[in-house]
C-alpha positions as CSV (number, residue, x, y, z in Angstrom):
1,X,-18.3,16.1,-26.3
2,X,-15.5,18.3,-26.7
3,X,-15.8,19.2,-30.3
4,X,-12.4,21.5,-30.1
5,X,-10.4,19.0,-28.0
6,X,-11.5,16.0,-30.7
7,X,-10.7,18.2,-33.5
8,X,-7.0,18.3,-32.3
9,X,-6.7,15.1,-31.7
10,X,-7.9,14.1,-35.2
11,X,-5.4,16.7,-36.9
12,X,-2.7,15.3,-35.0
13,X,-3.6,12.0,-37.4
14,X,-5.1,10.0,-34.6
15,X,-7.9,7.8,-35.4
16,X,-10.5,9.2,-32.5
17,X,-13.2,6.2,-33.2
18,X,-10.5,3.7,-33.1
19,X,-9.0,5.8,-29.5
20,X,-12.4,5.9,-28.1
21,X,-13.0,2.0,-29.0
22,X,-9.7,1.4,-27.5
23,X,-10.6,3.6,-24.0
24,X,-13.8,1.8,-24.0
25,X,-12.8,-1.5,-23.7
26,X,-9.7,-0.3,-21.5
27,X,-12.3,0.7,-19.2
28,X,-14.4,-2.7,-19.0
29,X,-11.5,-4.3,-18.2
30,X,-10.9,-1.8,-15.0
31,X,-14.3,-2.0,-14.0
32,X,-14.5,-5.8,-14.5
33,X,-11.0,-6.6,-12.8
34,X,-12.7,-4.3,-10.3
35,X,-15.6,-6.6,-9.9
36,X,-13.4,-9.8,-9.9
37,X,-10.7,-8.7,-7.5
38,X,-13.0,-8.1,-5.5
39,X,-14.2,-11.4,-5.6
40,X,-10.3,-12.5,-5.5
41,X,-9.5,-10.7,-2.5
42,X,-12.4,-12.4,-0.1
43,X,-10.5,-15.7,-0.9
44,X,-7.5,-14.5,0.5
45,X,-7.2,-16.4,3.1
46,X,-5.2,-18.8,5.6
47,X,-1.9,-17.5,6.0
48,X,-0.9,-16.9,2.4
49,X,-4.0,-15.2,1.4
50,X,-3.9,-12.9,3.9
51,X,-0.2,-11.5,3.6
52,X,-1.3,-10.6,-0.2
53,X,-5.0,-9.5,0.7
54,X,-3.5,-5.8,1.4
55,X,-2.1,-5.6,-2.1
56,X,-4.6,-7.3,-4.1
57,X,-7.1,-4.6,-2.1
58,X,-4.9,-1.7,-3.3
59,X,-4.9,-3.0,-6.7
60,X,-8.5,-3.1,-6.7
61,X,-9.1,0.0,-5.9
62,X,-6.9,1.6,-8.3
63,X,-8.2,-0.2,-10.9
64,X,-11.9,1.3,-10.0
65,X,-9.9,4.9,-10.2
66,X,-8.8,4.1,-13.5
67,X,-12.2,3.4,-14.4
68,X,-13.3,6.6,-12.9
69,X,-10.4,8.7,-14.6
70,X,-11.2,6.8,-18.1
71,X,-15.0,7.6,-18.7
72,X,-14.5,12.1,-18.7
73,X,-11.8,11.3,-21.8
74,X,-14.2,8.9,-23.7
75,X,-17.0,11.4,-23.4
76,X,-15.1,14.4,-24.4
77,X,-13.4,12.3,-27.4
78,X,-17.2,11.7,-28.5
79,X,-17.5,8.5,-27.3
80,X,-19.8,6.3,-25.2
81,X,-20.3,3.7,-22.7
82,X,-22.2,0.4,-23.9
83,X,-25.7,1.3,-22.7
84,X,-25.7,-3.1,-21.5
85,X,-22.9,-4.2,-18.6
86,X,-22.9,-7.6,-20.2
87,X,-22.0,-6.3,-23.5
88,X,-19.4,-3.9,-22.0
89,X,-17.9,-6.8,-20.2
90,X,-17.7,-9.1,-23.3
91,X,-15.9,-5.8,-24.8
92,X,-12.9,-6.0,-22.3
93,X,-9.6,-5.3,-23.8
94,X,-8.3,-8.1,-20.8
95,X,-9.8,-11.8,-20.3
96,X,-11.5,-11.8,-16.7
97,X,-9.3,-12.1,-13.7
98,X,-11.5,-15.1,-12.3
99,X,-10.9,-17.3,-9.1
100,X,-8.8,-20.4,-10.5
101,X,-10.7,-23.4,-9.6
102,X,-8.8,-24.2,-6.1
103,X,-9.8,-20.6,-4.1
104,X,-7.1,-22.4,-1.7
105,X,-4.2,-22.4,-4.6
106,X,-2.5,-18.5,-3.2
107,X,0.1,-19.4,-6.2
108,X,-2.5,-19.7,-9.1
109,X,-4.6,-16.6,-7.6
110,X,-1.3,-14.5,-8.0
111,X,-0.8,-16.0,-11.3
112,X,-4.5,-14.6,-12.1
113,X,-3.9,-11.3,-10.7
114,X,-0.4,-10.8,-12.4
115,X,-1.4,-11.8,-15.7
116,X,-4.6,-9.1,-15.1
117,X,-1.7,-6.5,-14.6
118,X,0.2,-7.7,-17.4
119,X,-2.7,-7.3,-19.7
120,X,-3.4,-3.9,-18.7
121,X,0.3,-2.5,-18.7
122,X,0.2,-4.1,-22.5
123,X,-3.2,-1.7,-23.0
124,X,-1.7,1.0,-21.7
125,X,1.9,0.5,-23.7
126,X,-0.1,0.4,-26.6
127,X,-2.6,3.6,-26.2
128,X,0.3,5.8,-24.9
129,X,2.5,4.9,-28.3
130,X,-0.7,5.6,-30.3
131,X,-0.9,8.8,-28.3
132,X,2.4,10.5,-27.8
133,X,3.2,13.9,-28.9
134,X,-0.4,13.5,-30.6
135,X,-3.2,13.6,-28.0
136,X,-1.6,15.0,-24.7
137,X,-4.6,14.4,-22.2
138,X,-5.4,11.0,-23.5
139,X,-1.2,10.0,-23.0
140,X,-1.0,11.9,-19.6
141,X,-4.0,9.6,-18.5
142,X,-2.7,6.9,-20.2
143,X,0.9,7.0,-18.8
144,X,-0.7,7.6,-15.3
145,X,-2.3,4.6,-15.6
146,X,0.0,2.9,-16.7
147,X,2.8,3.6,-14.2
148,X,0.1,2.5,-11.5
149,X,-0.6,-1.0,-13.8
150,X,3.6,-1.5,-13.7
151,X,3.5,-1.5,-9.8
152,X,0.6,-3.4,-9.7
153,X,2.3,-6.2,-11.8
154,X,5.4,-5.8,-9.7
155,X,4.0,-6.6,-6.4
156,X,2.3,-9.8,-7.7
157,X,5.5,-10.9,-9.9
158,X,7.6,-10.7,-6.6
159,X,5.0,-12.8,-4.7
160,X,6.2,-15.4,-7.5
161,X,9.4,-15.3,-6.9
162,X,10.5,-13.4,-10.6
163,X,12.3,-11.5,-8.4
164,X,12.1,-8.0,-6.3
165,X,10.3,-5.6,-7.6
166,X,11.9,-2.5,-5.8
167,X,8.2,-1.1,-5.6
168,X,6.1,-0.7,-2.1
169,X,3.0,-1.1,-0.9
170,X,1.5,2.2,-0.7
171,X,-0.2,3.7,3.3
172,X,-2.7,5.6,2.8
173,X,-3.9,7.7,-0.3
174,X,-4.0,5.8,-3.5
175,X,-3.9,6.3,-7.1
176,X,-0.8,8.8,-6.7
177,X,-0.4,9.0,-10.5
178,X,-4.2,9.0,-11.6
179,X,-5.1,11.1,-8.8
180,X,-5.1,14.4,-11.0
181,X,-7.9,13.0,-12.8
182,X,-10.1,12.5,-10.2
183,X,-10.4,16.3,-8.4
């Protein structure tokens, strides 16, 4: 733990155990949207499937980077990982991003996997307002994240027709915004 960096963060008149409950279960639900995109992604198929399969990988493995980037903050704020994966996937902040009954049905797996995104830019929102101006390495991580979650919910949402989303598939290197956390 980081006894000075927690310290600062409690005198700024954030609630750290309530922060590090809230980074904890933002963290199962990257790791288990990890887990069940992955699961998503191989029943891509058929024309449909595989036109998304590109995005939904990218996704994917930005969430496992969020993941990554979360568990050094939740450590240093004091806090811990459950010690049992089923309890830390019961803790998830997010429902699970499960195949919808018809594996076939491209429009309900986008509905899944923009309603993951949806969920997590909702997280994010809420741990960068608790945050700001209070607890600058939790919000810079936070606001990282987040920015990632937004495109992720914008390439889905335009799949569905709610319009262009102005964003791009990233070539290449992912994670531009979490990236910093990862070195």
């Amino acid at each position: 733990m980081a006894k000075v960096a927690r310290e600062m963060v409690e005198r700024s008149g954030v609630n750290v155990d309530e922060l590090v409950e809230l980074l904890v279960k933002n963290a199962a639900a990257e790791l288990t949207t990890y887990y069940y995109y992955t699961i998503l992604r191989v029943n891509l198929i058929g024309l449909e499937g595989e036109g998304i399969k590109e995005i939904a990988e990218t996704a994917r493995i930005e969430d496992r980077n969020h993941f990554e980037a979360l568990v050094p903050r939740i450590y240093e704020l004091g806090g811990k990982l459950p010690e049992n994966m089923k309890d830390f996937h019961d803790c998830s902040a997010c429902p699970p991003a499960s195949l919808p009954r018809d594996p076939t049905d491209i429009r309900a797996m986008l509905k899944v996997l923009v309603e993951a995104e949806r969920c997590a830019v909702r997280g994010y929102t809420h741990i960068c307002n608790l945050t700001a101006g209070k607890d600058h390495r939790t919000y810079d991580l936070s606001l990282s994240i987040l920015n990632e979650e937004i495109e992720h919910e914008s390439w889905f949402s335009e799949f569905l027709g709610e319009g262009p989303s102005g964003h791009y598939l990233r070539r290449g290197e992912t994670s531009p915004f979490v990236s910093k956390f990862l070195k």
